[in-house]
N, C-alpha and C positions, 0 to 999 in steps of 0.2 A: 203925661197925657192920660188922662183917665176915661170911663165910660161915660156915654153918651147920656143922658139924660131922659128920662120916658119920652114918649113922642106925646104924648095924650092930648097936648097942645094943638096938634094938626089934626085935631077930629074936632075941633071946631067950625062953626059955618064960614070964616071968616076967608078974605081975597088971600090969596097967595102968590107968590111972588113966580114967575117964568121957571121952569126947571128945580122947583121944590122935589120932586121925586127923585130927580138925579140925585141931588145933595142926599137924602135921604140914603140912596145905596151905597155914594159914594163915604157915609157916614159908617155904612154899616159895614162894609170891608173892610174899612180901618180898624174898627172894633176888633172884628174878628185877628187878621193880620197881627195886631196888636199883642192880642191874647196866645196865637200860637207863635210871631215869630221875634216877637222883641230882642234885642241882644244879639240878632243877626246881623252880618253885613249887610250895608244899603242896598247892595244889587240885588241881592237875594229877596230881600222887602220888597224892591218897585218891580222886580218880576211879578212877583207873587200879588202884589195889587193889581197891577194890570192886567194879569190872568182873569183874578176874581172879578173887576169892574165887567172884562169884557161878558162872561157869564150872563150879567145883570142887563146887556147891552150899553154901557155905558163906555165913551171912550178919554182915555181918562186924561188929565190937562198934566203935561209931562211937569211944568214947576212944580202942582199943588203935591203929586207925586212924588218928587224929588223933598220935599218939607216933609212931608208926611215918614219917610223911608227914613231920612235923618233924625227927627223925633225917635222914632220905634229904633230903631238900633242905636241908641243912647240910655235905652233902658233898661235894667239888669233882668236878666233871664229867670224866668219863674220856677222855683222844685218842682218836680216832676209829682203830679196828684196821684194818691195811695189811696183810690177805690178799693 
């Protein structure tokens, strides 16, 4: 699973589809999640998403949740960054 892609596409004039911002937040928990908890158990992932979604107010759809959580903990844990 890698990083998401610029959004610069959605500052166009163009129709948009019902709950584009959800998608939107729910894109960018993941990212984040991603970044700090990869290589974790999956419970540990769908807490910690569901925390972060509810933040955003978003409530979050327990399968997409459960995929997501399985992904990221299938990913090997990053070294620890030397600031």
């Amino acid at each position: 699973m890698e990083a998401l892609s610029a959004l610069s596409g959605l500052t166009s004039g163009g129709r948009r589809s019902p709950g584009w911002q959800v998608q939107l937040r729910v894109d960018y928990v993941v990212n984040q999640v991603m970044k700090s908890h990869r290589g974790q158990s999956e419970d540990v992932i769908k807490q910690e998403i569901k925390d972060q979604l509810r933040v955003y107010g978003v409530v979050p759809n327990k399968r997409q949740i459960e995929q997501y959580a399985h992904a990221i903990s299938a990913l090997p844990q990053l070294p620890p960054s030397h600031r």
